[in-house]
C-alpha positions in Angstrom: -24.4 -39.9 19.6 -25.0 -40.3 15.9 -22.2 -38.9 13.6 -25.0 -37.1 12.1 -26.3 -35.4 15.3 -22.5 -34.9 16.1 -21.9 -33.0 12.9 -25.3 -30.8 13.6 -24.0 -30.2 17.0 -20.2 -29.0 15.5 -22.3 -26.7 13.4 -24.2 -25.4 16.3 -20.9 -24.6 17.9 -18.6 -23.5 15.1 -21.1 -21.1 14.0 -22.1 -20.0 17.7 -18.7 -19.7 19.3 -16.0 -19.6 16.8 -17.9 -16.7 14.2 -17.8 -19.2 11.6 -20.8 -18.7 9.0 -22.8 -21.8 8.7 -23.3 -22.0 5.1 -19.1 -22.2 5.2 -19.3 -24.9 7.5 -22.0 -26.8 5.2 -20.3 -26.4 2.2 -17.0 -27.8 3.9 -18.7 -30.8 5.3 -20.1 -31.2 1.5 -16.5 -31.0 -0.4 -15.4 -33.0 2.5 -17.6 -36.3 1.9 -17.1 -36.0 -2.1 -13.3 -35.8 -1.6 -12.9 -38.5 0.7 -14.6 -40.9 -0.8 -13.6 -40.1 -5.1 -10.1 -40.9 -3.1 -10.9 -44.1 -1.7 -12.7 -45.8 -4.5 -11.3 -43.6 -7.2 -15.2 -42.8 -8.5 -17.3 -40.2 -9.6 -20.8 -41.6 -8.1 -21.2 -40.6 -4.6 -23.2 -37.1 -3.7 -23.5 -35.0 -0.8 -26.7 -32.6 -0.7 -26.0 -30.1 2.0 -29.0 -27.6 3.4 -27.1 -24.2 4.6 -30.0 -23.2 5.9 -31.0 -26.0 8.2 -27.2 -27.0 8.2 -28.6 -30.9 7.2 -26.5 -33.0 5.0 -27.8 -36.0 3.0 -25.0 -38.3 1.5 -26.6 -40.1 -1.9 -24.7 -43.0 -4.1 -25.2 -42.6 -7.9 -26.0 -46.0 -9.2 -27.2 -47.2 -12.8 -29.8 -49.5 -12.9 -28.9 -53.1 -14.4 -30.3 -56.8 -15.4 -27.3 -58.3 -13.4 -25.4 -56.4 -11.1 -21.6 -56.7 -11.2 -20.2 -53.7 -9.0 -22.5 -53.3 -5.6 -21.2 -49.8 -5.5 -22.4 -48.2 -8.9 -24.7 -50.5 -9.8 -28.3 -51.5 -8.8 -30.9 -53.7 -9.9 -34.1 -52.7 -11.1 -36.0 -54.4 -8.6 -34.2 -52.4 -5.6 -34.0 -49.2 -7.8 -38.0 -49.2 -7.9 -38.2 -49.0 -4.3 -36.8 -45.3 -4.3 -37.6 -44.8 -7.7 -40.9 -46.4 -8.7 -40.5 -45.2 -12.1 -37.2 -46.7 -12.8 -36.3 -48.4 -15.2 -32.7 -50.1 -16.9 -30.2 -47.8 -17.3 -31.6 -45.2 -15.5 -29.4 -43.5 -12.7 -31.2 -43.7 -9.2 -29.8 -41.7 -6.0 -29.7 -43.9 -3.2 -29.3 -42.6 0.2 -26.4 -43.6 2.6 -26.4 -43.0 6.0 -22.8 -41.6 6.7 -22.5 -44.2 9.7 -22.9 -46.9 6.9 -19.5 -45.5 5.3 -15.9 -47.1 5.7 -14.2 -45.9 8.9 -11.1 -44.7 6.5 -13.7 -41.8 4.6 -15.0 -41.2 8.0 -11.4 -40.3 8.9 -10.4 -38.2 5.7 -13.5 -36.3 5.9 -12.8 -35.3 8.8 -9.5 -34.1 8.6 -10.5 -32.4 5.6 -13.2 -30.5 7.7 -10.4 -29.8 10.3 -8.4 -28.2 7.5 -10.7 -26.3 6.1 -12.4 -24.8 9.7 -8.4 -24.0 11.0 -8.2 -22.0 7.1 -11.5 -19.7 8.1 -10.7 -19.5 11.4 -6.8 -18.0 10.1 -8.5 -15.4 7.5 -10.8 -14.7 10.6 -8.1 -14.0 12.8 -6.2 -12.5 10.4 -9.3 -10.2 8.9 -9.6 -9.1 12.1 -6.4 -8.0 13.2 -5.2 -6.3 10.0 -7.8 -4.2 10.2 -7.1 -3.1 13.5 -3.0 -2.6 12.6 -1.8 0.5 14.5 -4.7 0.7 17.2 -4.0 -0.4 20.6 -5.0 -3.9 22.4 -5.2 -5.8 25.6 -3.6 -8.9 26.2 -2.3 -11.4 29.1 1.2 -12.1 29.1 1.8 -15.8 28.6 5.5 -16.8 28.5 9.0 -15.6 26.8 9.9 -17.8 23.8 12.9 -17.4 21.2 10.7 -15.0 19.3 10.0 -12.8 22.0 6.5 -12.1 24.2 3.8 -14.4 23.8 0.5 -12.3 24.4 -3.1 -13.9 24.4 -5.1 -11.7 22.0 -8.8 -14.2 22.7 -8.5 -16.2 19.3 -5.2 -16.0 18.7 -1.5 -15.6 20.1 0.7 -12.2 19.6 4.4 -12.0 19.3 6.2 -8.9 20.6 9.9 -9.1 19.6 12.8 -8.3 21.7 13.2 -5.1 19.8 9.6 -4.2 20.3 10.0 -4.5 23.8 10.8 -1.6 25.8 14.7 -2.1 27.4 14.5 -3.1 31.0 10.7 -3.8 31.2 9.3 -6.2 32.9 6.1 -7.3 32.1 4.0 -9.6 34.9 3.2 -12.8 33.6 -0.4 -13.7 33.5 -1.0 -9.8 33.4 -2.6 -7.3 31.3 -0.8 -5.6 28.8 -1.1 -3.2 26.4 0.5 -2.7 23.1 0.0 -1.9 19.3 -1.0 -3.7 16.9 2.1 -2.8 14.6 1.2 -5.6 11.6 -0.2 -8.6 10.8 0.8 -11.5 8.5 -0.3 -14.7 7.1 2.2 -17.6 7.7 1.9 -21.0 7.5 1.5 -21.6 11.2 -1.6 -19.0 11.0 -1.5 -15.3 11.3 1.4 -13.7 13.0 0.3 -10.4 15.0 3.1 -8.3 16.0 2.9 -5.9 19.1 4.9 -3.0 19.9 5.8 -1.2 23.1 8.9 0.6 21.8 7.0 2.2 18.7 6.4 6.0 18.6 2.7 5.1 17.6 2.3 3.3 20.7 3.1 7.1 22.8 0.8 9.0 20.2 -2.5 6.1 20.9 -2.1 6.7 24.4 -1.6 10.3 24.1 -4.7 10.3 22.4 -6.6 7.8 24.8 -5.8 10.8 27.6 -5.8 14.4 26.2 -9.3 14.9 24.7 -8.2 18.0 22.4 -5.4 15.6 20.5 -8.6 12.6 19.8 -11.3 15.8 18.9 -8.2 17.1 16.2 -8.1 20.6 18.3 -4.0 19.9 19.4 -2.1 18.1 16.7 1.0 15.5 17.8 3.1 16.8 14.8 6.1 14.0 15.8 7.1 11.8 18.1 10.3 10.3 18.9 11.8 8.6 21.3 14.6 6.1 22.4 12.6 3.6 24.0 13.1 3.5 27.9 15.2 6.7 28.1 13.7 9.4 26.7 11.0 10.5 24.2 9.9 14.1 22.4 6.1 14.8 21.6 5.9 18.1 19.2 2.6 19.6 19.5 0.6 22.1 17.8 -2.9 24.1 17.6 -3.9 26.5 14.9 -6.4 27.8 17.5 -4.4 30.7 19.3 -6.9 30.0 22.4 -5.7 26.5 22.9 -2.0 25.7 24.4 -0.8 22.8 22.9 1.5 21.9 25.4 -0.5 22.5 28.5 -3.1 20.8 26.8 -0.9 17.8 26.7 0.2 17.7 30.0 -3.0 18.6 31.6 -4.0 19.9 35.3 -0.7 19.2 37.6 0.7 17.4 34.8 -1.4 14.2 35.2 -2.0 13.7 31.2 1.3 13.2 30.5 2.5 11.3 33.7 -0.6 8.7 32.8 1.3 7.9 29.5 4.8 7.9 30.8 3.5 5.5 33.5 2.2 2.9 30.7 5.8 3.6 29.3 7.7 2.5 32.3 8.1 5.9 33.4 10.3 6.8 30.2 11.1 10.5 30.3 8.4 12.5 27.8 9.7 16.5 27.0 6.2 17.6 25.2 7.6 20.8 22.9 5.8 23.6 20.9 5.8 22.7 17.0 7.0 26.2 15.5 6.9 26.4 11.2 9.9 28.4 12.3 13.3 25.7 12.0 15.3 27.8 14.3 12.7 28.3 16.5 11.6 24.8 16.4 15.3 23.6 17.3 15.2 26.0 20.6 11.8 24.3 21.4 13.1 20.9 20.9 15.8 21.3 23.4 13.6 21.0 26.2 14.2 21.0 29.2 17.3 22.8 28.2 16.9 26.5 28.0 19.4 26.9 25.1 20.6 30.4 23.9 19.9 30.2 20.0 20.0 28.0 17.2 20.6 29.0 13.5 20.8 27.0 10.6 23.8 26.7 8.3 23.3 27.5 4.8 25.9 25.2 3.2 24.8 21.8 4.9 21.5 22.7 6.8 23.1 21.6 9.7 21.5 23.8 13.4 24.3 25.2 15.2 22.8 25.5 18.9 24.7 27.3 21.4 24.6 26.8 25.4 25.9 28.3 28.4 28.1 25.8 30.2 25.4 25.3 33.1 22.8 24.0 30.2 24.9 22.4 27.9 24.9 18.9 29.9 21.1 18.8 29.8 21.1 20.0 26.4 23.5 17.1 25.3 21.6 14.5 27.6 22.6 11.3 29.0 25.2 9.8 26.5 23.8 12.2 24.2 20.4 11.2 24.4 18.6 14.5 24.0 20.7 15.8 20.5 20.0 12.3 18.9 16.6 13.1 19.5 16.5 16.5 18.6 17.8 15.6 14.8 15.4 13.0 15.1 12.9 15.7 15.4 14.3 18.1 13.0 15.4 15.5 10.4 18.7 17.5 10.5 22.0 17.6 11.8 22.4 19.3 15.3 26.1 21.0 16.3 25.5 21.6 20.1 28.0 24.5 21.0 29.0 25.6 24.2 29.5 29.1 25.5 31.8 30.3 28.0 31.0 33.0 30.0 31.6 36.3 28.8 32.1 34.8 25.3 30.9 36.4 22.5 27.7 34.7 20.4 27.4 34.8 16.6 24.7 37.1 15.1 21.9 34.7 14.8 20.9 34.3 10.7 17.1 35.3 9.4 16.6 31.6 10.5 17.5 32.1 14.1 15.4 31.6 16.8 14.4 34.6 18.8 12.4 32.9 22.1 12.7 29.6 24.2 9.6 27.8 24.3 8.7 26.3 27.8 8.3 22.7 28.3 7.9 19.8 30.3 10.4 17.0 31.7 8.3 14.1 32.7 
């Protein structure tokens, strides 16, 4: 094959399979040819005329037309100048067209490498257009192999990285499996774009929760905040300003099959779905879950939530290692004092703040 029918056929199949435009691809091939050869013969004379439409490219050699020729590669004489130009004449400048298998091997070479260059550049700032835009949607990928970095995961045109600390604890995904993650940022590096993914995130809970309860993806039930300690145990605070719709059951759905779907894609972490309430002291009761605690009320002088619990409720009101008060402050943005009450002990009077009801919830 001719290098020119192999360039029209690279041009066919950039453009076809790799989403590269071809009037990129045309103009790269041009800048190519001129920039290999002004480096090999250090000259100004050689010009490449390059069709984005047709994707053709015509490679031309300036020359100036002479009595005696004394440099074959800018100069011509006037009796071969006429045969392209019949109208020639000295010191006129003809274009004479060179067939690109009639160049050195060494431009042949550099032009090609510069074509390389500039194809991996568009296909980067593709890659990385597309991604960036997609930041904080979920994606599909097959799990390749663990490197230093983390999880490599095959995204189609390009590689994601999921770090150690994006991973959820204990996990383990199936190699050569599909996984799904969020897209948590994109950057430009030298190697190409570097897509991070995230299983740990709280974004990743709220996509999925949103993927499987229709009223949070119409806007009817608001996720106000999640958090979650990844593996363990996360909170979902819900809310809907229509009194007809229950936020939490909405969540949780028929025989609680909403929320088991996400908690499944989670590795089965633990999800407590709670009623948002504008009221703090309320909220705090709420955000217990699936402790029933007996009040909460807010001190004055520090904000702090002073929560008090029967002795039967305070271990799951504390949680594993104290799993479910770090996430309640999470929640609240507050410090949480988590007091237990004896039988037959007296409580304090709650303060205006103090929440009156426990809100039922779930323990998936």
């Amino acid at each position: 094959m001719r290098v020119r029918d192999e360039i029209q056929s690279a041009i066919y199949e950039l453009e076809k399979e790799r989403g590269i435009s071809r009037e990129y691809i045309v103009t790269a091939i041009k800048e190519a040819f001129e920039a290999a050869y002004q480096q090999q013969y250090q000259k100004d004379n050689f010009l490449v005329k390059a069709d984005t439409g047709t994707g053709l490219v015509r490679l031309y050699s300036r020359k100036t037309v002479v009595a005696k020729v004394t440099d074959s590669d800018s100069e011509i004489t006037l009796k071969d100048a006429r045969k392209v130009e019949p109208e020639a004449k000295t010191g006129d400048d003809v274009l004479i067209q060179v067939k690109i298998e009639q160049l050195p091997l060494s431009v042949i070479v550099k032009a090609r490498k510069f074509i390389d260059d500039k194809i991996k550049e568009r296909e980067n700032d593709l890659v990385y257009e597309r991604f960036h835009s997609q930041v904080g949607t979920l994606v599909n990928g097959e799990v390749l192999r663990q490197n230093k970095e983390g999880l490599l995961i095959n995204l189609a045109r390009c590689e994601g990285i999921m770090p150690k600390d994006q991973q959820i604890p204990g996990e383990r995904l199936r190699f050569q499996g599909v996984a799904k993650a969020l897209i948590l940022s994109v950057d430009k590096s030298a190697q190409g774009p570097r897509v991070v993914l995230t299983r740990s995130h709280p974004d990743f809970i709220q996509r999925l929760v949103e993927l499987e309860v229709p009223e949070v993806g119409s806007g009817l039930v608001e996720v106000k905040r999640i958090v979650r300690e990844p593996g363990q145990r996360a909170k979902v605070a819900v809310f809907s300003r229509d009194p007809k719709i229950d936020p939490v059951g909405a969540v949780i759905g028929p025989m609680g099959g909403r929320i088991r779907a996400v908690s499944r894609e989670i590795a089965f972490e633990h999800i407590d779905v709670i009623r948002y309430d504008p009221n703090p002291a309320k909220y705090a009761i709420n955000a217990f879950s699936p402790a029933k605690v007996l009040d909460a009320e807010r001190r004055p002088e520090d904000g702090t939530f002073v929560v008090h619990a029967t002795a039967e409720a305070f271990p799951v009101a504390l949680g594993k290692g104290g799993v479910n008060v770090r996430l309640v402050e999470r929640l609240l943005d507050a410090k949480v004092e988590l007091v237990q009450i004896e039988e037959g002990q007296p409580q304090a009077a709650p303060t205006r703040e103090a929440g009156e009801t426990h809100e039922e919830s779930t323990n998936l």
